[in-house]
PyMOL Python script that loads the backbone (N, CA, C, O; Angstrom):
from pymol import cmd

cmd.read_pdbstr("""\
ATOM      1  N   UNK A   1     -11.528  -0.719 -20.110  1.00  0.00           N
ATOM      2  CA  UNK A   1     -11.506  -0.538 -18.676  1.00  0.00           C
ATOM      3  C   UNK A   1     -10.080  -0.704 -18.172  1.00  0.00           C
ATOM      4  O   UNK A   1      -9.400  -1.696 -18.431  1.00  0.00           O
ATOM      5  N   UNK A   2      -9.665   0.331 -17.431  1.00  0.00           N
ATOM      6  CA  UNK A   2      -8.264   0.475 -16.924  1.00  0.00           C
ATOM      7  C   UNK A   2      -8.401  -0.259 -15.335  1.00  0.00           C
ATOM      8  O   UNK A   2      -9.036   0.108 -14.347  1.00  0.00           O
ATOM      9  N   UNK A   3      -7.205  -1.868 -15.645  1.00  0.00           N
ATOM     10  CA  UNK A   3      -7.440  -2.571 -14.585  1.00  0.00           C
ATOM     11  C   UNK A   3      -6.502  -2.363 -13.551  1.00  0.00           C
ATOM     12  O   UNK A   3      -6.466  -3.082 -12.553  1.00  0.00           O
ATOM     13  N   UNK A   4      -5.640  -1.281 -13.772  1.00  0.00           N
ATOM     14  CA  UNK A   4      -4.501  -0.847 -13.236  1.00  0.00           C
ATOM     15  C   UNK A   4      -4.798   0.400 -11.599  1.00  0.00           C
ATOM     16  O   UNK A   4      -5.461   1.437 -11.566  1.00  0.00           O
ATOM     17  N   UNK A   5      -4.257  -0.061 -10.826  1.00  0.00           N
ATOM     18  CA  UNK A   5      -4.610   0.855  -9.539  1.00  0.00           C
ATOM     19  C   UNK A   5      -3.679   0.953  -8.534  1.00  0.00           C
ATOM     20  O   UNK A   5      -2.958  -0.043  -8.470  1.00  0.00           O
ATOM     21  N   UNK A   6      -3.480   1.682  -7.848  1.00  0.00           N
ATOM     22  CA  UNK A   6      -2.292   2.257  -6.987  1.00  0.00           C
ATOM     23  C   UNK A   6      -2.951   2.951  -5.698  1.00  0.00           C
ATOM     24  O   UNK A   6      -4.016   3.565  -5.625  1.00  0.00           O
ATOM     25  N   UNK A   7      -2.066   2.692  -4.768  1.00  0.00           N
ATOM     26  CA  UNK A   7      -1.944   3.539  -3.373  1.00  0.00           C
ATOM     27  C   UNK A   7      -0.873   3.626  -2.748  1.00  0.00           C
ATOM     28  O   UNK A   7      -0.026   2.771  -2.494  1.00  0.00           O
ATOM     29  N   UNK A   8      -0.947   4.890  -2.462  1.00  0.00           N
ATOM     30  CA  UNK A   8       0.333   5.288  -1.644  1.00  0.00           C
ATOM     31  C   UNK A   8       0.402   4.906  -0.171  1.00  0.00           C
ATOM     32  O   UNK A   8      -0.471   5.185   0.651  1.00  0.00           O
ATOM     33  N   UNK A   9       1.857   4.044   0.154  1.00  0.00           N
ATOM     34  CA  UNK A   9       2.105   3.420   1.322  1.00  0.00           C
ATOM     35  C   UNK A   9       3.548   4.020   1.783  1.00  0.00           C
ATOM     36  O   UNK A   9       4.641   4.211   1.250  1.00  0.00           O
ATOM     37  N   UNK A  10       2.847   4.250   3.305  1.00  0.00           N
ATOM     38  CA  UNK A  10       3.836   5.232   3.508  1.00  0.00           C
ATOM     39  C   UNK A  10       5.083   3.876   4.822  1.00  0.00           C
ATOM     40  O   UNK A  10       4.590   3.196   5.723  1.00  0.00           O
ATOM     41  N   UNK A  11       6.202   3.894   4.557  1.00  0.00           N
ATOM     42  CA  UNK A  11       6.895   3.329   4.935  1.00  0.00           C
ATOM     43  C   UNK A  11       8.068   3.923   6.183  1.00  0.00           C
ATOM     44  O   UNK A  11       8.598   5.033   6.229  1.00  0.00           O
ATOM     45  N   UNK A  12       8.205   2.952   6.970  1.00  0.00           N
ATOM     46  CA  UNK A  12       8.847   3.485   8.202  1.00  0.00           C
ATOM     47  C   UNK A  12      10.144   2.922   8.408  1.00  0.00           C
ATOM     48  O   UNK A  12      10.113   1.898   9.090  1.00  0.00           O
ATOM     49  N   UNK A  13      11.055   3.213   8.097  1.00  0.00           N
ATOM     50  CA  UNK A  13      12.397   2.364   8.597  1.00  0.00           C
ATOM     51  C   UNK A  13      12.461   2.382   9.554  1.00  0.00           C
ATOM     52  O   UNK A  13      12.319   3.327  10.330  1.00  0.00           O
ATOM     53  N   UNK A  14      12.789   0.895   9.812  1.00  0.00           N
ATOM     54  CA  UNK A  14      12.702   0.077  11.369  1.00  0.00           C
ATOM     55  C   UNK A  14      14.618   0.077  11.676  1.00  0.00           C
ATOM     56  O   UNK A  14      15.476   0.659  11.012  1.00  0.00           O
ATOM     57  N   UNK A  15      14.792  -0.789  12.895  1.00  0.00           N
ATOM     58  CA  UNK A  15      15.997  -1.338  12.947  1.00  0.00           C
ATOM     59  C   UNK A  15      16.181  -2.209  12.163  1.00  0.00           C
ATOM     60  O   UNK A  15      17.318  -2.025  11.729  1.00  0.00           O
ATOM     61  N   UNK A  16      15.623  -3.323  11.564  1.00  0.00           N
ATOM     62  CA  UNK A  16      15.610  -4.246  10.543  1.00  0.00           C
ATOM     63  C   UNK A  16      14.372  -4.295   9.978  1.00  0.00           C
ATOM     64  O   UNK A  16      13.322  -4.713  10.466  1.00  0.00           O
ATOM     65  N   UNK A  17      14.625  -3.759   8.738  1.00  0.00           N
ATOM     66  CA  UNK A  17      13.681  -3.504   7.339  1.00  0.00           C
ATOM     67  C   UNK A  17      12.398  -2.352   7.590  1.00  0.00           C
ATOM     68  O   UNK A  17      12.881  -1.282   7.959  1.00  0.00           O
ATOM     69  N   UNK A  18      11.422  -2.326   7.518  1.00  0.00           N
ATOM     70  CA  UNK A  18      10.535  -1.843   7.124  1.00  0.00           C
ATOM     71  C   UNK A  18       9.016  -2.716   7.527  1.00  0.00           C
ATOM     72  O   UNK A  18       8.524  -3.807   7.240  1.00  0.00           O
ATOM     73  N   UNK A  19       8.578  -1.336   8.486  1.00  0.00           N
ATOM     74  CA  UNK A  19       7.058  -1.724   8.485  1.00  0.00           C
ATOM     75  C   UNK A  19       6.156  -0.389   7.618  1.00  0.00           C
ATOM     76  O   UNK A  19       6.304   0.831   7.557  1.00  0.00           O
ATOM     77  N   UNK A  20       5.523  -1.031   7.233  1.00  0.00           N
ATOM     78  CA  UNK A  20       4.440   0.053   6.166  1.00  0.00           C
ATOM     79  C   UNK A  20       2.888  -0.309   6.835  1.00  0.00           C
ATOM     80  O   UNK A  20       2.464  -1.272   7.474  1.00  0.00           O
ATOM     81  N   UNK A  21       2.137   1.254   6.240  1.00  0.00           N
ATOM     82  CA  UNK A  21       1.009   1.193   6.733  1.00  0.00           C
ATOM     83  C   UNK A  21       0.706   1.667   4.874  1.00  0.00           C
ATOM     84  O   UNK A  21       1.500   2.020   4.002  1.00  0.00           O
ATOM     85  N   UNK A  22      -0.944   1.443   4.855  1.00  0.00           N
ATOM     86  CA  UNK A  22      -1.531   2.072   3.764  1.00  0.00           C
ATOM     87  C   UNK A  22      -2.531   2.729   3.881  1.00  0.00           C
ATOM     88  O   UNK A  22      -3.633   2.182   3.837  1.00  0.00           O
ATOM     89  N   UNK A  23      -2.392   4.069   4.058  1.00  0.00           N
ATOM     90  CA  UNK A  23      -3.727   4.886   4.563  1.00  0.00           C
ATOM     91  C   UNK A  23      -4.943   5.209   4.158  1.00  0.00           C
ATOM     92  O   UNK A  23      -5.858   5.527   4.917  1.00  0.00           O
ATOM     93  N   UNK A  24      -5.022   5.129   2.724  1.00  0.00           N
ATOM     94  CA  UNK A  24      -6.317   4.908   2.564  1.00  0.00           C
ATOM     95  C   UNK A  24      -6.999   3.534   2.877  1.00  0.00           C
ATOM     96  O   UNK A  24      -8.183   3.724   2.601  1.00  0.00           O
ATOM     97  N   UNK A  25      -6.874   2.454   3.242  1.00  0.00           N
ATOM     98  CA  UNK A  25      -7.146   1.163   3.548  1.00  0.00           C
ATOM     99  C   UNK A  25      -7.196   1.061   5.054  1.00  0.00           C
ATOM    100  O   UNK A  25      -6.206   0.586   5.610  1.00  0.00           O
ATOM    101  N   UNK A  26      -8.242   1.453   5.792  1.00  0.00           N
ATOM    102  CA  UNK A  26      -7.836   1.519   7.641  1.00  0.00           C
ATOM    103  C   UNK A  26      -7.610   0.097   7.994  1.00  0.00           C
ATOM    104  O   UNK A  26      -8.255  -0.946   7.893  1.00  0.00           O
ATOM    105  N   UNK A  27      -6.545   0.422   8.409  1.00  0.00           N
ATOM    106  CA  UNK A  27      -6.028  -1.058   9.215  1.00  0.00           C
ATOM    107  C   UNK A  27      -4.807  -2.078   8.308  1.00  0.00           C
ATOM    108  O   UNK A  27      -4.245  -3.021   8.866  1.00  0.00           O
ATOM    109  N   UNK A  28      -4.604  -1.794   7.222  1.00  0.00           N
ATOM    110  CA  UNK A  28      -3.972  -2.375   6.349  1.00  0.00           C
ATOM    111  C   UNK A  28      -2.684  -1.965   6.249  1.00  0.00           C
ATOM    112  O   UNK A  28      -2.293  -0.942   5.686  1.00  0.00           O
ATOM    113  N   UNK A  29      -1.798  -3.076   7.006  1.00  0.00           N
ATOM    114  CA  UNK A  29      -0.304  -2.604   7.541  1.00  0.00           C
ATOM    115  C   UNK A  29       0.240  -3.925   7.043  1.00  0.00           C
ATOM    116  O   UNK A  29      -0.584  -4.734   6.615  1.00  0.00           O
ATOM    117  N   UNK A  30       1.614  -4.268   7.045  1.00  0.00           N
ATOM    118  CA  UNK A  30       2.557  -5.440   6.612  1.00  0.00           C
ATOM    119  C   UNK A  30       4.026  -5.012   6.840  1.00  0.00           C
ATOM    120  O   UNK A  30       4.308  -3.820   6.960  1.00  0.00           O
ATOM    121  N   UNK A  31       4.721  -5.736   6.883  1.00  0.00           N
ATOM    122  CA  UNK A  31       5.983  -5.178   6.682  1.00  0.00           C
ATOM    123  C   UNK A  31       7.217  -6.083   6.113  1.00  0.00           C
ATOM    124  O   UNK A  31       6.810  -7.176   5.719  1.00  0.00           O
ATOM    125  N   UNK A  32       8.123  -5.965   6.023  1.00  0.00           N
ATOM    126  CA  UNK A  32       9.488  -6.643   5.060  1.00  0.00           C
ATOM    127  C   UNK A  32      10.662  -6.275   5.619  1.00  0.00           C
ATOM    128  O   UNK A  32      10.733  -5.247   6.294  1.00  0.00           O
ATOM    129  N   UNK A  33      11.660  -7.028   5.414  1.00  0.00           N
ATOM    130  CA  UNK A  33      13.099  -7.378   5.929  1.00  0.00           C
ATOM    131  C   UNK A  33      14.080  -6.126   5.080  1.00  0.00           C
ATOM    132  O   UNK A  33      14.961  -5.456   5.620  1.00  0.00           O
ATOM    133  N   UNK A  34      13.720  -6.051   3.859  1.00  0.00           N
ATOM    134  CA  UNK A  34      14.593  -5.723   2.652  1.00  0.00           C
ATOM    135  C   UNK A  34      13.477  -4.715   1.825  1.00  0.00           C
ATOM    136  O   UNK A  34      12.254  -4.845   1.867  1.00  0.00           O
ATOM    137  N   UNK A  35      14.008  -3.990   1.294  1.00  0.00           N
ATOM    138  CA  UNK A  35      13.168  -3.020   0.132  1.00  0.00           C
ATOM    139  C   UNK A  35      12.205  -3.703  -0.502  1.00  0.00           C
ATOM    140  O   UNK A  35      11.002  -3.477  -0.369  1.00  0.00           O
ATOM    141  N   UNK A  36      12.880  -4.876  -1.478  1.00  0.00           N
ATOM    142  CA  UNK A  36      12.160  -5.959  -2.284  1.00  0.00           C
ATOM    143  C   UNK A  36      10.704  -6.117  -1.463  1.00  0.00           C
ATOM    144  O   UNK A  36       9.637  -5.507  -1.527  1.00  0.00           O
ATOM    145  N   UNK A  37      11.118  -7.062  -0.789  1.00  0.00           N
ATOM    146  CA  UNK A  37      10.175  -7.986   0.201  1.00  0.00           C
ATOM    147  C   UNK A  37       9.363  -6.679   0.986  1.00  0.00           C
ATOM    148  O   UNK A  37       8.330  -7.311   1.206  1.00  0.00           O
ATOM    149  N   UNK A  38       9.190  -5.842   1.343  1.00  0.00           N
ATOM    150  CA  UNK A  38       8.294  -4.946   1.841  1.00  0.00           C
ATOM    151  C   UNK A  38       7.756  -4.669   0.729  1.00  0.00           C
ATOM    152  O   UNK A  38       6.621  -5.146   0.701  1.00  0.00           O
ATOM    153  N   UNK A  39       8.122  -3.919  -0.563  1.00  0.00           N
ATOM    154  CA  UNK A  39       7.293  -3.897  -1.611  1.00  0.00           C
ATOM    155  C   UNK A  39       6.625  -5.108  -2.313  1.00  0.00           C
ATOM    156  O   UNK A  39       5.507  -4.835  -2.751  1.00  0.00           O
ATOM    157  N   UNK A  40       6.960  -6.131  -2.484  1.00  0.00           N
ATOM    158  CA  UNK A  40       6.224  -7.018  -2.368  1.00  0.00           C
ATOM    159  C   UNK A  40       5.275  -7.484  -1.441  1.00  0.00           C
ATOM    160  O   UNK A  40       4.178  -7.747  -1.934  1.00  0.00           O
ATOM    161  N   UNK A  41       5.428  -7.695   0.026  1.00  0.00           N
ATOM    162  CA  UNK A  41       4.281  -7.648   0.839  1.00  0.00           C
ATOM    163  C   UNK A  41       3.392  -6.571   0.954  1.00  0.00           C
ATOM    164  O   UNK A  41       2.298  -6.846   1.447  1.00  0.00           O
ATOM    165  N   UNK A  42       3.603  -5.380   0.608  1.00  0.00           N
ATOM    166  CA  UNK A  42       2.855  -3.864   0.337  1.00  0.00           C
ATOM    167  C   UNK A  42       1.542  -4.431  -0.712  1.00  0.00           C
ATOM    168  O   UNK A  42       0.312  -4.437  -0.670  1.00  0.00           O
ATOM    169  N   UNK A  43       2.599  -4.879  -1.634  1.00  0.00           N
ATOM    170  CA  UNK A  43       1.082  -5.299  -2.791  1.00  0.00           C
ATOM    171  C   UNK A  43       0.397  -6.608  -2.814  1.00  0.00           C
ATOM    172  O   UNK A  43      -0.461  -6.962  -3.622  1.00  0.00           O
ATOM    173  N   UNK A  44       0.922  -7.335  -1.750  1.00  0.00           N
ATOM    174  CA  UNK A  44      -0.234  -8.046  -1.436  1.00  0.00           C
ATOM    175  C   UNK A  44      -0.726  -7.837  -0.708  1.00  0.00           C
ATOM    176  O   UNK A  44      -1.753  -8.477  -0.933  1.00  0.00           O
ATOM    177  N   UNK A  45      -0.888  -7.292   0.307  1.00  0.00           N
ATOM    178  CA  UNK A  45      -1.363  -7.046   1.473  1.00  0.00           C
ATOM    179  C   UNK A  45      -2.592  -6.231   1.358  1.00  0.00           C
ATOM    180  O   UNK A  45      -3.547  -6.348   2.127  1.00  0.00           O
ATOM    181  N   UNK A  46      -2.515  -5.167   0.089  1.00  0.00           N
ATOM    182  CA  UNK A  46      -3.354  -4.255  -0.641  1.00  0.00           C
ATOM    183  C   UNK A  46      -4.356  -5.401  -1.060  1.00  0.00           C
ATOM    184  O   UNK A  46      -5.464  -5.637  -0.580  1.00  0.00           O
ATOM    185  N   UNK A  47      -3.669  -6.070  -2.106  1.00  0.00           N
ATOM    186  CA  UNK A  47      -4.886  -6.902  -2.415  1.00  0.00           C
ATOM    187  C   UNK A  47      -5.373  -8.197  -1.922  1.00  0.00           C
ATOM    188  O   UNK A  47      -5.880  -9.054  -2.647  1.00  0.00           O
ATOM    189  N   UNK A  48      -5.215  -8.290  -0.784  1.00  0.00           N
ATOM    190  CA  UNK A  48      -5.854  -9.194  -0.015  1.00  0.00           C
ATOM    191  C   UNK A  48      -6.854  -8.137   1.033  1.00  0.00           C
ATOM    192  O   UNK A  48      -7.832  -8.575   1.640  1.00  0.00           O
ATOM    193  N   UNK A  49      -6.566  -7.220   1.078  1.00  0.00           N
ATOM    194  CA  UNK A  49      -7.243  -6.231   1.519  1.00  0.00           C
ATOM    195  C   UNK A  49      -8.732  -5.685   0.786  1.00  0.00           C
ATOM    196  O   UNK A  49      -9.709  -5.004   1.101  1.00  0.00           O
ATOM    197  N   UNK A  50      -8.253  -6.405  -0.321  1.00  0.00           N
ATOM    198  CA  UNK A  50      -9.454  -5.615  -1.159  1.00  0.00           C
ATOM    199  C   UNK A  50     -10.378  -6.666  -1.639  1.00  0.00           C
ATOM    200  O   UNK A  50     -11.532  -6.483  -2.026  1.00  0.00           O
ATOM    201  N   UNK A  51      -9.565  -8.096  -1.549  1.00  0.00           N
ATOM    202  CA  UNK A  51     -10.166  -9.283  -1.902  1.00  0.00           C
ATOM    203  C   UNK A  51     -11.490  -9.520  -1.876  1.00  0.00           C
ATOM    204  O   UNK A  51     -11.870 -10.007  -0.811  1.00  0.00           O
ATOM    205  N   UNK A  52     -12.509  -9.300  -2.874  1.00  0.00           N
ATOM    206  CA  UNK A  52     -13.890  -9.772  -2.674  1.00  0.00           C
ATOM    207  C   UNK A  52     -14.507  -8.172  -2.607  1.00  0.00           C
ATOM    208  O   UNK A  52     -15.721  -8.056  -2.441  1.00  0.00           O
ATOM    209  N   UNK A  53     -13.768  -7.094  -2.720  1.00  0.00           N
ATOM    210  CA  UNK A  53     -14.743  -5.518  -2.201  1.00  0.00           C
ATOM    211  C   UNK A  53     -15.098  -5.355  -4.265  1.00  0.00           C
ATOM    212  O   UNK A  53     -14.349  -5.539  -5.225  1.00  0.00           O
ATOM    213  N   UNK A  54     -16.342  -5.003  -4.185  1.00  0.00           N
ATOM    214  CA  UNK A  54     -16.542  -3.983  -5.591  1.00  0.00           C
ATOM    215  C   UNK A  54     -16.239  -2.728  -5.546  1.00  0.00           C
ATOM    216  O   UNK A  54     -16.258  -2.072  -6.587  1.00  0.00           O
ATOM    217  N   UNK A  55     -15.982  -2.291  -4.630  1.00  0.00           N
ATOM    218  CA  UNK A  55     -15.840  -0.797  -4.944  1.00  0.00           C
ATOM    219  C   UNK A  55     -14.596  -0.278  -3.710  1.00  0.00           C
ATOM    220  O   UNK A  55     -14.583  -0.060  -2.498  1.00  0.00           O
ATOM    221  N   UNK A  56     -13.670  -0.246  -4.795  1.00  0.00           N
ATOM    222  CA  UNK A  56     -12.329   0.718  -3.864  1.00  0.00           C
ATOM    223  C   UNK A  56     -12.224   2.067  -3.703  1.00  0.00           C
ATOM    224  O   UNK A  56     -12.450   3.018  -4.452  1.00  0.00           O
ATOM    225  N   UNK A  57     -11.756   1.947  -2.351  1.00  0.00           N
ATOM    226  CA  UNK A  57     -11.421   3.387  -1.948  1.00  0.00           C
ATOM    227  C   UNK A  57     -10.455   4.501  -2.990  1.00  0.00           C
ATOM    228  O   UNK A  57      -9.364   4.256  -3.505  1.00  0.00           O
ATOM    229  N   UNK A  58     -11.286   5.799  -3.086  1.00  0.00           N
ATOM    230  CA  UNK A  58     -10.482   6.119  -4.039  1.00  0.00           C
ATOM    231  C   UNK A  58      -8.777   6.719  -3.333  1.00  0.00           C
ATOM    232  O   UNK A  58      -8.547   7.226  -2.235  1.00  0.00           O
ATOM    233  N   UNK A  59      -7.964   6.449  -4.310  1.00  0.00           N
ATOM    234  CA  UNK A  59      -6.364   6.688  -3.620  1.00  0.00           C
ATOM    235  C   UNK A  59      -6.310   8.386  -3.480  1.00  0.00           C
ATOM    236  O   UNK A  59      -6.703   9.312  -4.190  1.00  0.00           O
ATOM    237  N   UNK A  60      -5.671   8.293  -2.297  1.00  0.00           N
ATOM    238  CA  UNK A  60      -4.957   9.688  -2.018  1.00  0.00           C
ATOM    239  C   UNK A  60      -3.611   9.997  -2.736  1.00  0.00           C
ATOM    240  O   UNK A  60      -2.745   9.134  -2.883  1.00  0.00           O
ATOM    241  N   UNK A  61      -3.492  11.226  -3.158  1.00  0.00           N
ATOM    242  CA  UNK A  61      -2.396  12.033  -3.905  1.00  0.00           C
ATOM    243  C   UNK A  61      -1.603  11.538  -2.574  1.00  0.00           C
ATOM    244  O   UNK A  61      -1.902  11.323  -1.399  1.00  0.00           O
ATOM    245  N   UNK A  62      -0.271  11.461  -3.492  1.00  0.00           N
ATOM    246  CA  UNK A  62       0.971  11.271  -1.846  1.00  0.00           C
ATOM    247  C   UNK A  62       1.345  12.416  -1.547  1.00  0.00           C
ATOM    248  O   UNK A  62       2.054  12.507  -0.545  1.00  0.00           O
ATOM    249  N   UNK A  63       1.025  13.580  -2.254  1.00  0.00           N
ATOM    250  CA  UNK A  63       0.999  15.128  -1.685  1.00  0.00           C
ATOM    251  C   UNK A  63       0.088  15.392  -0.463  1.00  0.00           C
ATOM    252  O   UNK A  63       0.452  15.971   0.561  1.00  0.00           O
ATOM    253  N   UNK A  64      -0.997  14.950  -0.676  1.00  0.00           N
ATOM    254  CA  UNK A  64      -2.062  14.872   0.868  1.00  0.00           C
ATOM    255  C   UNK A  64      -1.610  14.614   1.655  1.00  0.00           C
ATOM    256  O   UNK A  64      -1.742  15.464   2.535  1.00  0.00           O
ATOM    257  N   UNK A  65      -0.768  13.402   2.069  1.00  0.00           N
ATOM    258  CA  UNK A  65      -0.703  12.699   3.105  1.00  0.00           C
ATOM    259  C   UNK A  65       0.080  13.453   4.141  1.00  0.00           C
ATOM    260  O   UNK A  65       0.247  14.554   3.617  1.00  0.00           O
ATOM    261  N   UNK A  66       0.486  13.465   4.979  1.00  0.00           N
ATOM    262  CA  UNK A  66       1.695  13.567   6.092  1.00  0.00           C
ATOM    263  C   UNK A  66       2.408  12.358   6.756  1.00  0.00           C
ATOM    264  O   UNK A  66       2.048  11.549   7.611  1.00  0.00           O
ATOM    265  N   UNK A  67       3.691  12.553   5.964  1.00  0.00           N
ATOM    266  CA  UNK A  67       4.831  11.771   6.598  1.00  0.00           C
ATOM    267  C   UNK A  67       5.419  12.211   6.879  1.00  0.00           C
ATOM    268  O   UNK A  67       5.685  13.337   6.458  1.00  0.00           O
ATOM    269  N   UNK A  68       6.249  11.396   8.126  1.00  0.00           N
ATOM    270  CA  UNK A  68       7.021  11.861   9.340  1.00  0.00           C
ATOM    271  C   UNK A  68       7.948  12.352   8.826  1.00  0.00           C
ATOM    272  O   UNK A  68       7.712  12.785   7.698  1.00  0.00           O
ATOM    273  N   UNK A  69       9.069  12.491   9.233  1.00  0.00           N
ATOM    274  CA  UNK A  69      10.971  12.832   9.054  1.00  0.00           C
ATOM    275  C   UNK A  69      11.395  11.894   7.978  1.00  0.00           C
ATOM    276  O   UNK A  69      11.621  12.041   6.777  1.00  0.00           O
ATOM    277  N   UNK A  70      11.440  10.581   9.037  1.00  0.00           N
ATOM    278  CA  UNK A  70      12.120   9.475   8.858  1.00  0.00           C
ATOM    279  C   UNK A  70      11.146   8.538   7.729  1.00  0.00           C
ATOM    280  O   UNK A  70      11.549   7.449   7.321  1.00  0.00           O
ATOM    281  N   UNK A  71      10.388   8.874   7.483  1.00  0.00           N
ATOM    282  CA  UNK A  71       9.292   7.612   6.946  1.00  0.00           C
ATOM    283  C   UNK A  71       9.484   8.700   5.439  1.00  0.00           C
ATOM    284  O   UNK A  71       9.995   9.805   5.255  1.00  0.00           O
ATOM    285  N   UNK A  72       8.788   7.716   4.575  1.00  0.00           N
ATOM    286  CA  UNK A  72       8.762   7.916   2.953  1.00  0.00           C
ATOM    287  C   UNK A  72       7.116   7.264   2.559  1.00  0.00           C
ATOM    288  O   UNK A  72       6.422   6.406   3.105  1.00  0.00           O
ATOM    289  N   UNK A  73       6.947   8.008   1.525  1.00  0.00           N
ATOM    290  CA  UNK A  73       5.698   7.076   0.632  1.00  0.00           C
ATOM    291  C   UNK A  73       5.985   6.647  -0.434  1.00  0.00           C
ATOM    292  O   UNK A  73       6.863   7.417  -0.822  1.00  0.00           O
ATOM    293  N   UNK A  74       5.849   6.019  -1.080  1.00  0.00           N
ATOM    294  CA  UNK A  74       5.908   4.643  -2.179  1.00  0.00           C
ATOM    295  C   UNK A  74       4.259   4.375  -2.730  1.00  0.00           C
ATOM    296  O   UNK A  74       3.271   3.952  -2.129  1.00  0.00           O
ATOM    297  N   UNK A  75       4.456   4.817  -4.110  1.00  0.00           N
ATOM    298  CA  UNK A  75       3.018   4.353  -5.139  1.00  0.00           C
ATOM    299  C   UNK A  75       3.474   3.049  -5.267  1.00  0.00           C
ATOM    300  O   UNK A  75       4.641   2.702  -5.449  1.00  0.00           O
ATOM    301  N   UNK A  76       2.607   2.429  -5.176  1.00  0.00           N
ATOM    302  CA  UNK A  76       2.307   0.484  -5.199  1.00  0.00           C
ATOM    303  C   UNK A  76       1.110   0.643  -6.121  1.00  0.00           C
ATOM    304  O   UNK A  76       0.009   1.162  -5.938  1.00  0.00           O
ATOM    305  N   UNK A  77       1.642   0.058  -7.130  1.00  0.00           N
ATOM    306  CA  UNK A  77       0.466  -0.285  -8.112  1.00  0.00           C
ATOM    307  C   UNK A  77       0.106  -1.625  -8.238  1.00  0.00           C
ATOM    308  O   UNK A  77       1.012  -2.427  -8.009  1.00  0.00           O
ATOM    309  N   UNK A  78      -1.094  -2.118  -8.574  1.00  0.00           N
ATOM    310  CA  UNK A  78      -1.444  -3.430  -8.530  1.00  0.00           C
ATOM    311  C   UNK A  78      -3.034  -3.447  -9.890  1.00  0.00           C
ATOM    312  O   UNK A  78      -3.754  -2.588 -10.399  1.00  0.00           O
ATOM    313  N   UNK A  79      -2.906  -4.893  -9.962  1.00  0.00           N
ATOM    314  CA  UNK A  79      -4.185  -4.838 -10.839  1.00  0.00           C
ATOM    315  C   UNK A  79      -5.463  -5.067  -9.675  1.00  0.00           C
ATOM    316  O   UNK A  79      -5.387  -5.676  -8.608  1.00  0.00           O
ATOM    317  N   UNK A  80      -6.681  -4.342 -10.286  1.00  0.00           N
ATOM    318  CA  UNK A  80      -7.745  -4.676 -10.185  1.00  0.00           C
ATOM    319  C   UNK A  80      -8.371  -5.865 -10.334  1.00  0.00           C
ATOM    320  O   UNK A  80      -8.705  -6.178 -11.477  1.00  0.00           O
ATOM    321  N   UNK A  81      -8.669  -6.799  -9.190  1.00  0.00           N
ATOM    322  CA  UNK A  81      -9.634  -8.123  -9.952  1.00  0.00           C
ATOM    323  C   UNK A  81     -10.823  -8.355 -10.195  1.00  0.00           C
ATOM    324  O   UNK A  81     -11.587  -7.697  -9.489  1.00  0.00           O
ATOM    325  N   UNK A  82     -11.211  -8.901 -10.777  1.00  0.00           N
ATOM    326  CA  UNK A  82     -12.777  -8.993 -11.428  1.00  0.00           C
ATOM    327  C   UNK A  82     -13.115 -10.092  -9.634  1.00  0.00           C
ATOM    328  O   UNK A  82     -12.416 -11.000  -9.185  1.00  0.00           O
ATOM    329  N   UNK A  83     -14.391  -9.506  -9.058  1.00  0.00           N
ATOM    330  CA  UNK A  83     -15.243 -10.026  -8.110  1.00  0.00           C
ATOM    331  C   UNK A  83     -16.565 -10.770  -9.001  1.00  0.00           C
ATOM    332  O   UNK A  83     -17.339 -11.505  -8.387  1.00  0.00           O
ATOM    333  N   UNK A  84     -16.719 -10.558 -10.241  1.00  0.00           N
ATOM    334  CA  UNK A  84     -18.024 -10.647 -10.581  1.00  0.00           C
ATOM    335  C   UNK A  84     -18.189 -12.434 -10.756  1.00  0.00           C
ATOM    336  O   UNK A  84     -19.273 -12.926 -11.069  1.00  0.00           O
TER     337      UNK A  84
END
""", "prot")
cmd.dss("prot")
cmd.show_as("cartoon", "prot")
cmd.util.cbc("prot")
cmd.orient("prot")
């Protein structure tokens, strides 16, 4: 079983750092000071998002999506945790 999983988060440069949203996840936004630290809060934020669900949303291709000008998407991969 492949515990490995990803979603694309599409990121907005701010005046200082970065706020991100994650669109397949409604409502599941965070943001960071620095590249690092937004990608790091990206993947937790995912999985605190998912904390306790059995069954995830399946991820959108980052070809689907629509981003703005200024904004970018970023695959964030994270492990899957066992709920059982």
């Amino acid at each position: 079983m492949n515990d490995k999983m990803y979603y694309v988060a599409i990121f907005h440069p701010e005046e200082k750092g970065y706020s991100i949203s994650i669109p397949d996840l409604n409502g599941c936004f965070t943001q960071g000071d620095t590249m690092d630290e937004a990608l790091k809060m990206t993947k937790e934020a995912i999985e605190l998002y998912l904390e306790g669900e059995d069954v995830y949303p399946t991820p959108s291709a980052i070809e689907t999506l629509q981003i703005d000008n200024d904004d970018f998407g970023v695959i964030v991969k994270f492990n899957k945790k066992c709920n059982k």
